[in-house]
py3Dmol code that shows the C-alpha trace and the ligand (Angstrom):
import py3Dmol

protein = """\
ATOM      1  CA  UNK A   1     -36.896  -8.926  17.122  1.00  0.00           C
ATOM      2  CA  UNK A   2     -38.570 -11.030  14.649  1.00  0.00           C
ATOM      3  CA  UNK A   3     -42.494 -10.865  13.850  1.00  0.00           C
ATOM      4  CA  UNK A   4     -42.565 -13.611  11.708  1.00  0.00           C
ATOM      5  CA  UNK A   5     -45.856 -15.959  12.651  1.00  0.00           C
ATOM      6  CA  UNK A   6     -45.154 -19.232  15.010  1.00  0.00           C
ATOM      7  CA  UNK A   7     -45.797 -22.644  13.646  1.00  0.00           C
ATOM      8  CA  UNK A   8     -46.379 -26.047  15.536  1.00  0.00           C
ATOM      9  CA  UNK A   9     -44.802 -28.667  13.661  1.00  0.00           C
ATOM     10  CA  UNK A  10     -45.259 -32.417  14.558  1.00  0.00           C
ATOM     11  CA  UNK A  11     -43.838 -35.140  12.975  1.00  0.00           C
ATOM     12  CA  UNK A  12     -46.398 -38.230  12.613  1.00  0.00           C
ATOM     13  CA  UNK A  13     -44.184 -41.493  12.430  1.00  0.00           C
ATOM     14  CA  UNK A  14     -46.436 -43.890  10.586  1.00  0.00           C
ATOM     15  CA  UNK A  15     -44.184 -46.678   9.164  1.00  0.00           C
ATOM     16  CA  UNK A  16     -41.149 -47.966  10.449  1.00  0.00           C
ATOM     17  CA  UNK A  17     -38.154 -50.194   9.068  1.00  0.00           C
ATOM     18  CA  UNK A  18     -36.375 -52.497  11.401  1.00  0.00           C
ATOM     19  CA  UNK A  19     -33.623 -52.838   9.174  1.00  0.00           C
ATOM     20  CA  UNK A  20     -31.976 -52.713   5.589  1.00  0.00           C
ATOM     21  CA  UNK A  21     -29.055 -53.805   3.622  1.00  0.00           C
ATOM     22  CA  UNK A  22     -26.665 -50.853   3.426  1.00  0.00           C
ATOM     23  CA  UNK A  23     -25.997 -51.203  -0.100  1.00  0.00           C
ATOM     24  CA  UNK A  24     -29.735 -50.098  -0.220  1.00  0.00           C
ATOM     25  CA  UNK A  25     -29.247 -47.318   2.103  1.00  0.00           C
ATOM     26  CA  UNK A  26     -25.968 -45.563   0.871  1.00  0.00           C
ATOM     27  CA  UNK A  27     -24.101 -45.697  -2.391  1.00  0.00           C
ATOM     28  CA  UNK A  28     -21.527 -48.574  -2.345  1.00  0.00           C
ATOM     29  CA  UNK A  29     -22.849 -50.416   0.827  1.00  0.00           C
ATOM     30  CA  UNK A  30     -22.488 -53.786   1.165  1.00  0.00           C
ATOM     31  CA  UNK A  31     -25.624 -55.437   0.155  1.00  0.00           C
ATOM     32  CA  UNK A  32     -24.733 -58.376   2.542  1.00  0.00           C
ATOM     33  CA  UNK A  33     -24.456 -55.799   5.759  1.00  0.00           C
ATOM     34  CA  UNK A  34     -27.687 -55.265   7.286  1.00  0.00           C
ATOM     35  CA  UNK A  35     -28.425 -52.027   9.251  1.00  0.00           C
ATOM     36  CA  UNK A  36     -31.000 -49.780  11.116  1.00  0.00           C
ATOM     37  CA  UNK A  37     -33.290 -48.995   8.708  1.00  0.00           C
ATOM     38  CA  UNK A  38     -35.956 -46.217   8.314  1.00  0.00           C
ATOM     39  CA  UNK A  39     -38.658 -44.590  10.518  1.00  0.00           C
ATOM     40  CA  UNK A  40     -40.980 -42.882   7.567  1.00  0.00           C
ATOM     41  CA  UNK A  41     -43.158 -39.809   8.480  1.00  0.00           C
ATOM     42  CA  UNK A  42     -45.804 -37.261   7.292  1.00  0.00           C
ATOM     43  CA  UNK A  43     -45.960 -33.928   9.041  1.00  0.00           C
ATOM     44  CA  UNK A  44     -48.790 -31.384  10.540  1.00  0.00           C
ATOM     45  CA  UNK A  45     -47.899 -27.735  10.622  1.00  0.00           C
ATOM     46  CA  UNK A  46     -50.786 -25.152  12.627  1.00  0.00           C
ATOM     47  CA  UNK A  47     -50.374 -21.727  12.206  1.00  0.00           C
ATOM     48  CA  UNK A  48     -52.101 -18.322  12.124  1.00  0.00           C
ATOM     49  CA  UNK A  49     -52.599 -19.520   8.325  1.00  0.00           C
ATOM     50  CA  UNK A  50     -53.872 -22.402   8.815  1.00  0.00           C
ATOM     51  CA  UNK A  51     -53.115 -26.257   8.830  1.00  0.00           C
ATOM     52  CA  UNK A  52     -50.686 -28.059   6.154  1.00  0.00           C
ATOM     53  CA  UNK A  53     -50.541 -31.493   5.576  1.00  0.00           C
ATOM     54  CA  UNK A  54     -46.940 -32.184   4.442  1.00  0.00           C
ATOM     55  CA  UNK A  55     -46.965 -35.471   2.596  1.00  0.00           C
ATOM     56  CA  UNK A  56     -49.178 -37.946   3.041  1.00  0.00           C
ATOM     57  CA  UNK A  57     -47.234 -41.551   3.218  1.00  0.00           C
ATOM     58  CA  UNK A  58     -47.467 -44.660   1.708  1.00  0.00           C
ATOM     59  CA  UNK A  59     -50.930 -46.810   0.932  1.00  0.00           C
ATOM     60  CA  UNK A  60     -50.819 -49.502   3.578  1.00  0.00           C
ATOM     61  CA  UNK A  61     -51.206 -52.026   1.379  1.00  0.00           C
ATOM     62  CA  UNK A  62     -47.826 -51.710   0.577  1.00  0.00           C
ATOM     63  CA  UNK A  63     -46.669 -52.707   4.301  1.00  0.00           C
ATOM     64  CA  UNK A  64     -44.440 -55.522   4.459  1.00  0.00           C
ATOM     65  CA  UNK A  65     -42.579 -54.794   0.779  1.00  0.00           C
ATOM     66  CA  UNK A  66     -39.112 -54.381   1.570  1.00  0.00           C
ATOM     67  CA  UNK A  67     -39.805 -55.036   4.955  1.00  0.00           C
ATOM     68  CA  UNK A  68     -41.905 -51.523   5.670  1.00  0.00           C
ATOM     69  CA  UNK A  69     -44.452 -51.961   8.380  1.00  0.00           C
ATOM     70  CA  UNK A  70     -47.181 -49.591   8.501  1.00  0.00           C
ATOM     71  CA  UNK A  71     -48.078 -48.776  11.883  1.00  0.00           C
ATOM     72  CA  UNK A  72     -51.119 -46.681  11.792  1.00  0.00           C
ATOM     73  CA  UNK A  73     -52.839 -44.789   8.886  1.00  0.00           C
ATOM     74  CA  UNK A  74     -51.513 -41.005   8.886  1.00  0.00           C
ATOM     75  CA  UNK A  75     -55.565 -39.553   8.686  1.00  0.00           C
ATOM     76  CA  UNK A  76     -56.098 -41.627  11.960  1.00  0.00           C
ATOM     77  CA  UNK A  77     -53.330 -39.638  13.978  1.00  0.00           C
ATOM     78  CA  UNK A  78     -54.601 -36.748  12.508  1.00  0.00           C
ATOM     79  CA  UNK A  79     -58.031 -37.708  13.779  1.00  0.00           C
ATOM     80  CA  UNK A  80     -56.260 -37.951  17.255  1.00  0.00           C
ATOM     81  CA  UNK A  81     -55.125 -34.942  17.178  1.00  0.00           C
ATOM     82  CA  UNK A  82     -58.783 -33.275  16.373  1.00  0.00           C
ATOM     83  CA  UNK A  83     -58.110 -32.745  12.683  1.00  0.00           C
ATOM     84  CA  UNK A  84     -60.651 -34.601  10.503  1.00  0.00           C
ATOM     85  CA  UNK A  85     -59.716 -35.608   7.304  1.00  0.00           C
ATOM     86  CA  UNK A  86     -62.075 -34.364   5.248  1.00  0.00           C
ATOM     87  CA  UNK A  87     -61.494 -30.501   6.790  1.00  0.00           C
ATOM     88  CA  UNK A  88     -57.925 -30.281   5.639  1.00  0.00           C
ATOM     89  CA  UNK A  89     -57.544 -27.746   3.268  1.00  0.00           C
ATOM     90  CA  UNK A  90     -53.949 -27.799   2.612  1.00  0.00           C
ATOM     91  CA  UNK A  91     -51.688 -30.373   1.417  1.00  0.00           C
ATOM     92  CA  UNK A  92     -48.035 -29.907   0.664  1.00  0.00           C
ATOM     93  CA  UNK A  93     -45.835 -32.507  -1.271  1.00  0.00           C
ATOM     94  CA  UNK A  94     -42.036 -32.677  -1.062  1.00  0.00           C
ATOM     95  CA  UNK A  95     -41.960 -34.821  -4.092  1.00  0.00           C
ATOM     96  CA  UNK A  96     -43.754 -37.600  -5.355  1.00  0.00           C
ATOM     97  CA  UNK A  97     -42.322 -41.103  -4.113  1.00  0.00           C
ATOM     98  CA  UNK A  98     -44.405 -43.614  -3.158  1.00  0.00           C
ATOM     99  CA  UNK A  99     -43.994 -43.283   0.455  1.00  0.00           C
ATOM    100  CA  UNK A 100     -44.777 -39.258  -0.294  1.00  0.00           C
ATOM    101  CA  UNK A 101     -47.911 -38.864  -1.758  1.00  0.00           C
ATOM    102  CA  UNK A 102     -49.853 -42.226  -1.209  1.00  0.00           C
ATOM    103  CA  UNK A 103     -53.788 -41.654   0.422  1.00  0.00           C
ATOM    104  CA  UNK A 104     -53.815 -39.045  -1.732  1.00  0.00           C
ATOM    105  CA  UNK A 105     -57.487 -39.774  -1.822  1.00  0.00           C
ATOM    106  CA  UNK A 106     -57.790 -39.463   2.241  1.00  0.00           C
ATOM    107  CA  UNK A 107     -58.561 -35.717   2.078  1.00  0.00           C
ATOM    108  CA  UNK A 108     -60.709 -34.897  -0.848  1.00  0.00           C
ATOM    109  CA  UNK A 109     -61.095 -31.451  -0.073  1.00  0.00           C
ATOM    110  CA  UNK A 110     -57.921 -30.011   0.037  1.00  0.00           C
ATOM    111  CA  UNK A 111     -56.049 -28.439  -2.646  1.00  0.00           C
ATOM    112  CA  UNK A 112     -52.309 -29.913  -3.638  1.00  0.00           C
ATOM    113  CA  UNK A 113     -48.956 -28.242  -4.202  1.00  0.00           C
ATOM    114  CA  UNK A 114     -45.705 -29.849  -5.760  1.00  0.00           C
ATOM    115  CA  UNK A 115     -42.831 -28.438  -7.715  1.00  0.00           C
ATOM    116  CA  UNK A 116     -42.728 -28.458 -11.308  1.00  0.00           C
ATOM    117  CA  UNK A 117     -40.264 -30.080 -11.483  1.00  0.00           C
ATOM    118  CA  UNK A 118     -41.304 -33.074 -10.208  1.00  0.00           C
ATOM    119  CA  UNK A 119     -44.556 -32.915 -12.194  1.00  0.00           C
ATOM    120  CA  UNK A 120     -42.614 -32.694 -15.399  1.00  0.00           C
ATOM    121  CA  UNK A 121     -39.910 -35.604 -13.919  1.00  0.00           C
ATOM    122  CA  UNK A 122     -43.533 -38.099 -13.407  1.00  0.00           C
ATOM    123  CA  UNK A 123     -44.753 -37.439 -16.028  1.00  0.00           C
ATOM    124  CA  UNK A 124     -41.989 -37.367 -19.146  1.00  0.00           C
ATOM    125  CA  UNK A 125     -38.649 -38.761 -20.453  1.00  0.00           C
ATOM    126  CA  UNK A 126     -36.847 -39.158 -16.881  1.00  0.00           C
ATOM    127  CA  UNK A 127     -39.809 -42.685 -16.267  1.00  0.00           C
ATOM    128  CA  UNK A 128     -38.233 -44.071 -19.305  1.00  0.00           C
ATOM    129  CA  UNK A 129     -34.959 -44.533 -16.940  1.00  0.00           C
ATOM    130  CA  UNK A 130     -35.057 -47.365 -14.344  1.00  0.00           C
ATOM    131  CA  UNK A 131     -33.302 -45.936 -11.760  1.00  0.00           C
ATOM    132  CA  UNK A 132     -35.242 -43.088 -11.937  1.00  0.00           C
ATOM    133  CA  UNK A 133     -38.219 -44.802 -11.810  1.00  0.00           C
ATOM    134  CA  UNK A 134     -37.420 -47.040  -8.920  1.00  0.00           C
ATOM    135  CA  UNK A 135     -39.488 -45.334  -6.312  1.00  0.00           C
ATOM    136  CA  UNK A 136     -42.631 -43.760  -7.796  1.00  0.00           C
ATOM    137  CA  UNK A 137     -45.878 -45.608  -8.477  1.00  0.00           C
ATOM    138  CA  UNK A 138     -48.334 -45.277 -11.320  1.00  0.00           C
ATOM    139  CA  UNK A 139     -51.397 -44.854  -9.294  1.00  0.00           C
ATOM    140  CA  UNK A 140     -50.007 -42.143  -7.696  1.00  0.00           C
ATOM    141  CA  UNK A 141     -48.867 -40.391 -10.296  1.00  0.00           C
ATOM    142  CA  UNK A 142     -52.169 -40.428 -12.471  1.00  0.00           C
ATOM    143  CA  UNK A 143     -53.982 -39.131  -9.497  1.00  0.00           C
ATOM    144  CA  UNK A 144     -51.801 -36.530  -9.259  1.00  0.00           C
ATOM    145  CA  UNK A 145     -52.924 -36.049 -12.758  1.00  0.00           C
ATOM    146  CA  UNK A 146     -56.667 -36.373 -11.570  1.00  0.00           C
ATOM    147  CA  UNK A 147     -55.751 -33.338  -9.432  1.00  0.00           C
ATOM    148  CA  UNK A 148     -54.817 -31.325 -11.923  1.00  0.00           C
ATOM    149  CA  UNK A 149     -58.078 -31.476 -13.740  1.00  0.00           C
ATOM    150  CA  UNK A 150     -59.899 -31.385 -11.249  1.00  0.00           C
ATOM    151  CA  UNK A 151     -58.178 -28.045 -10.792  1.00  0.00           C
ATOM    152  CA  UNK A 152     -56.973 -29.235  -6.992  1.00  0.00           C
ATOM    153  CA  UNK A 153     -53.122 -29.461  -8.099  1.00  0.00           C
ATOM    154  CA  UNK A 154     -51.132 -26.560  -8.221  1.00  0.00           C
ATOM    155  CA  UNK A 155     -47.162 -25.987  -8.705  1.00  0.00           C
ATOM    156  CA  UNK A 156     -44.018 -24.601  -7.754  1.00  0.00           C
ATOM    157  CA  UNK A 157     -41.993 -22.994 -10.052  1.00  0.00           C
ATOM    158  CA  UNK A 158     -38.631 -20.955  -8.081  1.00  0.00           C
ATOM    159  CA  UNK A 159     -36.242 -21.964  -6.500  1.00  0.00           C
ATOM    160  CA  UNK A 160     -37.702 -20.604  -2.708  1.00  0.00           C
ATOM    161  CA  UNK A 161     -41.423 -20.206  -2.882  1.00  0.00           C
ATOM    162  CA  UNK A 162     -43.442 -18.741   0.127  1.00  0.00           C
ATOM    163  CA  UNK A 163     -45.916 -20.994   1.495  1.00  0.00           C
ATOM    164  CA  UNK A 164     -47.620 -18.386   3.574  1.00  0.00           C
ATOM    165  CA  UNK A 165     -45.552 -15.943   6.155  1.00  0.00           C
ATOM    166  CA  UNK A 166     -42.937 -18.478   8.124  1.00  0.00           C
ATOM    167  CA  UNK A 167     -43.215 -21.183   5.570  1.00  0.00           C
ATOM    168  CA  UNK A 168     -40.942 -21.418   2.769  1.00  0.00           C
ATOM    169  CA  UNK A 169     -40.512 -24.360   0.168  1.00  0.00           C
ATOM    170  CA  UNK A 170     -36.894 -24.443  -1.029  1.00  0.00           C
ATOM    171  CA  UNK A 171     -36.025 -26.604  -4.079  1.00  0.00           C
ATOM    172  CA  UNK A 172     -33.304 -28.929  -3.671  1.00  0.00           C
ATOM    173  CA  UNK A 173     -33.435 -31.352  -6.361  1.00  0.00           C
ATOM    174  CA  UNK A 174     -30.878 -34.061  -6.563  1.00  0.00           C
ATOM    175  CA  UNK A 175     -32.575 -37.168  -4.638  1.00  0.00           C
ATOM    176  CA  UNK A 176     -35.881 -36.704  -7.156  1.00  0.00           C
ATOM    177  CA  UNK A 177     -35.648 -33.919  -9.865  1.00  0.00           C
ATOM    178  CA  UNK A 178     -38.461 -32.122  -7.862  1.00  0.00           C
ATOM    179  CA  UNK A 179     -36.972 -32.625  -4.165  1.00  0.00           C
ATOM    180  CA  UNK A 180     -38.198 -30.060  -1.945  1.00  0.00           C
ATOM    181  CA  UNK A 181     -37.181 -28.780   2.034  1.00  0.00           C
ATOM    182  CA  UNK A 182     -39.837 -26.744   4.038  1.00  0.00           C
ATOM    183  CA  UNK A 183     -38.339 -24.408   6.156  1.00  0.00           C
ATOM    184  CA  UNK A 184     -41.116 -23.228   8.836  1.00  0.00           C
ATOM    185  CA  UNK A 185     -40.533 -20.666  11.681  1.00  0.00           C
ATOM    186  CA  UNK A 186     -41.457 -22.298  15.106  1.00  0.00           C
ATOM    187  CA  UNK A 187     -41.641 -21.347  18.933  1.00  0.00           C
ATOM    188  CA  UNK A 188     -37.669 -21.906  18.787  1.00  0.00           C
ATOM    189  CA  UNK A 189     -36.802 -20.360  15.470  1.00  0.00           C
ATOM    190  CA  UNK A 190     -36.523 -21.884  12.054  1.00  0.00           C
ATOM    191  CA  UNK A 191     -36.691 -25.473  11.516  1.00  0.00           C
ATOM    192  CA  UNK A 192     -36.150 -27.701   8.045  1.00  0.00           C
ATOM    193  CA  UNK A 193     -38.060 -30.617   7.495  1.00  0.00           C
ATOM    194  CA  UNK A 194     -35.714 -31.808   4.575  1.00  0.00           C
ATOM    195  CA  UNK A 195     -37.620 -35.064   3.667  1.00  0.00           C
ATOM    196  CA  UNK A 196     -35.310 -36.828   1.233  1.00  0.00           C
ATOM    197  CA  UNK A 197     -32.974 -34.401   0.360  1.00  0.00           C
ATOM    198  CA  UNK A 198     -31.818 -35.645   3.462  1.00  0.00           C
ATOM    199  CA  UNK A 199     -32.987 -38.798   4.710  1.00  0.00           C
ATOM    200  CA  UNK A 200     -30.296 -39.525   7.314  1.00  0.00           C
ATOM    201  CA  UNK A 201     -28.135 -37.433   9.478  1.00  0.00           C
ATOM    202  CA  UNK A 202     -24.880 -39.612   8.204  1.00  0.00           C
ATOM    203  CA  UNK A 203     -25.474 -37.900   4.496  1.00  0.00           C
ATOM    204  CA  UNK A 204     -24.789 -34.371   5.723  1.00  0.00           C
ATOM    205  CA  UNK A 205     -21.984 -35.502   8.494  1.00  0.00           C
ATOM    206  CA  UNK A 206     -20.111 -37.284   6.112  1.00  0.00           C
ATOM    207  CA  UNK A 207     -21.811 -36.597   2.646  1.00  0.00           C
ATOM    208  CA  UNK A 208     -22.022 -40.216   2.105  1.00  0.00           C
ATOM    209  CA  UNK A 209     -24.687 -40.078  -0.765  1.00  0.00           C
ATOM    210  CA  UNK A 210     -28.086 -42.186  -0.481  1.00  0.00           C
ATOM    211  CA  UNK A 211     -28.539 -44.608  -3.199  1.00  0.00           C
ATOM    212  CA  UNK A 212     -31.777 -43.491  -4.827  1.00  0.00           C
ATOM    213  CA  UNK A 213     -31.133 -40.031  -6.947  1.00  0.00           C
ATOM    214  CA  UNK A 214     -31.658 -38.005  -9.876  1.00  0.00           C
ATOM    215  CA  UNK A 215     -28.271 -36.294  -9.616  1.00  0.00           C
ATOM    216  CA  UNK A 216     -25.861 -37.302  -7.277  1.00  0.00           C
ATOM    217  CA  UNK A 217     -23.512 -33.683  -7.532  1.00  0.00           C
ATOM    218  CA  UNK A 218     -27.382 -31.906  -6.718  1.00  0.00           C
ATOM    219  CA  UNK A 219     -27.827 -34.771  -4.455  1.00  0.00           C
ATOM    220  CA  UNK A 220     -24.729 -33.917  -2.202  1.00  0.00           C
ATOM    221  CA  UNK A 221     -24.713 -29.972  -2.681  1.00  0.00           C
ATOM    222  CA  UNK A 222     -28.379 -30.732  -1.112  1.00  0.00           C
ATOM    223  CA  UNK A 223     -26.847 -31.823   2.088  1.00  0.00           C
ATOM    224  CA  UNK A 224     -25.083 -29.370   2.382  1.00  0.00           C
ATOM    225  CA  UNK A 225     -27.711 -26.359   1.228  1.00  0.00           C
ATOM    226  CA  UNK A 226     -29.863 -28.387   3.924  1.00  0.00           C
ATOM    227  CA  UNK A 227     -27.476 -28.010   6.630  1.00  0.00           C
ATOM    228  CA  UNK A 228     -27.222 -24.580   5.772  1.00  0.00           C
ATOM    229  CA  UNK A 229     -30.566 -23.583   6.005  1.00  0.00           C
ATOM    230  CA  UNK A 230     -31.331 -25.151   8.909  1.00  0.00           C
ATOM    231  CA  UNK A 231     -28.608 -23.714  11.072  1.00  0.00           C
ATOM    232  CA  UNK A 232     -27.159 -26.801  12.481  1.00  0.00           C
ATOM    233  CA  UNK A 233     -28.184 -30.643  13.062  1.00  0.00           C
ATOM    234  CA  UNK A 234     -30.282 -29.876  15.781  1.00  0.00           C
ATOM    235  CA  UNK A 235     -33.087 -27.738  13.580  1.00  0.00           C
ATOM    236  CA  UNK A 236     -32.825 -30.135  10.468  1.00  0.00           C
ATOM    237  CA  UNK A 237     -35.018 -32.899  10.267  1.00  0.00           C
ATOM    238  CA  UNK A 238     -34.162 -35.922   8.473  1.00  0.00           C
ATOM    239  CA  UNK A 239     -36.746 -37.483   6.468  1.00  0.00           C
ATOM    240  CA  UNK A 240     -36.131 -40.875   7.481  1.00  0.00           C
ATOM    241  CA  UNK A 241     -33.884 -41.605  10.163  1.00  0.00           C
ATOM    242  CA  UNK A 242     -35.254 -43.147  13.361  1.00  0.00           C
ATOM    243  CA  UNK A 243     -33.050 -40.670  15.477  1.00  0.00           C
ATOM    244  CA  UNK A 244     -35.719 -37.777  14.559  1.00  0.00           C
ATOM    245  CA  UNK A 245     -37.732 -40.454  16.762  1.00  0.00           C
ATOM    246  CA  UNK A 246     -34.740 -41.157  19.248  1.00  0.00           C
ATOM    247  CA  UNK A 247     -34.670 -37.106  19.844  1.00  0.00           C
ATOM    248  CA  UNK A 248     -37.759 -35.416  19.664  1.00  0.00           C
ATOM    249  CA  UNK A 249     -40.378 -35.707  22.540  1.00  0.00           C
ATOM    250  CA  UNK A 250     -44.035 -36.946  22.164  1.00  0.00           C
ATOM    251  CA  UNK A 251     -46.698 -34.498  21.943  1.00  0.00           C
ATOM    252  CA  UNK A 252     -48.001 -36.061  24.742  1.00  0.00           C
ATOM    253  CA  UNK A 253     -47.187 -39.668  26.819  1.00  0.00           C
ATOM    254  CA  UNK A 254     -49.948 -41.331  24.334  1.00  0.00           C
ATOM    255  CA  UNK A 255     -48.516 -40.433  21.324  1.00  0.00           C
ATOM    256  CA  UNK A 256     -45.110 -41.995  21.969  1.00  0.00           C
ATOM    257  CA  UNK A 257     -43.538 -43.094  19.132  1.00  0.00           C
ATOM    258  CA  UNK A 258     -46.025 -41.465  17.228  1.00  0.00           C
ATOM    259  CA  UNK A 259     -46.305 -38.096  17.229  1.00  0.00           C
ATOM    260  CA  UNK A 260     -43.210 -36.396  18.109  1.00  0.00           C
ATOM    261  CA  UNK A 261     -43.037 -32.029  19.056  1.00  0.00           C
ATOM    262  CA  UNK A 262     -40.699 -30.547  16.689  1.00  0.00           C
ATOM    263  CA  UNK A 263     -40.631 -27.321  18.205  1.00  0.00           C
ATOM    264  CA  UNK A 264     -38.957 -29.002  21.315  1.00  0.00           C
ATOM    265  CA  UNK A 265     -35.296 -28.829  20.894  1.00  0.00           C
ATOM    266  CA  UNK A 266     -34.240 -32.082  20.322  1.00  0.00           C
ATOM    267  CA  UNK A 267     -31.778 -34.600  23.044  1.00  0.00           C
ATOM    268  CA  UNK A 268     -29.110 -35.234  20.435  1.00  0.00           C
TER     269      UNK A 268
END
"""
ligand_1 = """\
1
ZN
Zn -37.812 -40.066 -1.867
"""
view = py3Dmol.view(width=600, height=400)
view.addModel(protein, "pdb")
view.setStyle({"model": 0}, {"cartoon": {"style": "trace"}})
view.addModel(ligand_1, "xyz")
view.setStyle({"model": 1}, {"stick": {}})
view.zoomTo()
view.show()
């Protein structure tokens, strides 16, 4: 019998994509083929430790580039949920794309965490690349920077690093050099919230490879590490594929669409 803490986890679906070319979806799509794009989230874990922000989305003055619309700032659903912004102490980033670690500046008392990794990708040789530049944004990264100095930005060095008891950080690498899954122990057992290591189920049922990496053999051992630690489709979450919203349930009927119960199993 486990004794390992229980975690709520909610997703908070903040930005949606209607659709996208699938050349800019998967690897050797057809750039002419249009299909269902993404659904793009932040997260809220409570637990006997505490709450932890898990990414905090993109600023929504980028809504409407490459046909993102941003729905509703992240900090308001929060608010909704009786979390104000300015009491969250606790901020976990996966890794540092744009539609990560934007509003960084929407909680200015909580201390940071990223991997290493990533720090050292943002900040080094790998921005001299274009493709590997293609998805982070200056600002972001030299407030991440501000964090540091301002002592508020710490970092992940293993390869699994405890969070706090029923939250673990895993390092996956592959889509960003720094790509991280959070593994979290809920009402019904451990759950992955694998952000972009796995942004759509197709990647780990087929391993058809997304088009943005670092490292494409990292990228597609990822899927299946993810699949791994998560025990099956039904307790990995996606980062980015509207189904998350097609399966999970609403916290409650006025958060449809919006806030969706990930310790609900979900109607696959
Ligand atoms: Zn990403």
């Amino acid at each position: 019998m486990t004794t390992l803490p229980v975690h709520d986890v909610y997703a908070i679906r903040y930005a949606e994509q209607k659709e996208r070319p699938e050349g800019s979806t998967f690897l050797g799509g057809n750039p002419a083929t249009m299909i269902r794009g993404l659904d793009f989230f932040t997260y809220l874990i409570k637990g006997p430790a505490g709450t932890f922000v898990v990414d905090t989305g993109f600023n929504s003055d980028l809504s409407g580039e490459g046909s993102r619309n941003f729905l509703i700032e992240p900090r308001d659903v929060l608010s909704r949920l009786g979390i104000e912004r300015k009491s969250v102490k606790n901020v976990l980033l996966t890794h540092a794309h744009f539609d990560h670690v934007g509003n960084l500046d929407d909680f200015p008392n909580a201390h940071f965490s990223i991997h290493a990794e990533e720090m050292y990708s943002i900040t080094g040789p790998d921005m001299t690349y274009g493709p590997f530049m293609v998805a982070y944004h200056a600002r972001d990264t030299k407030k991440l920077v501000e964090l540091l100095y301002e002592e508020r930005l710490s970092f992940y060095e293993d390869k699994v690093c405890s969070v706090a008891p029923g939250i673990e950080f895993h390092l996956i690498g592959g889509h960003s050099r720094g790509q991280m899954a959070l593994r979290v122990h809920t009402r019904r057992g451990w759950i992955l919230l694998a952000s972009d290591a796995v942004h759509l189920y197709e990647e780990v049922k087929t391993e058809r490879p997304f088009s943005i990496f670092y490292d494409l053999k990292v990228m597609i051992d990822g899927y299946r590490i993810c699949n791994e630690l998560a025990g099956g489709l039904d307790r990995l979450i996606s980062g980015h594929d509207p189904k998350v919203t097609d399966w999970y349930p609403a916290l409650a009927p006025e958060f449809a669409g919006v806030v969706l119960d990930l310790g609900e199993p979900p109607k696959i």
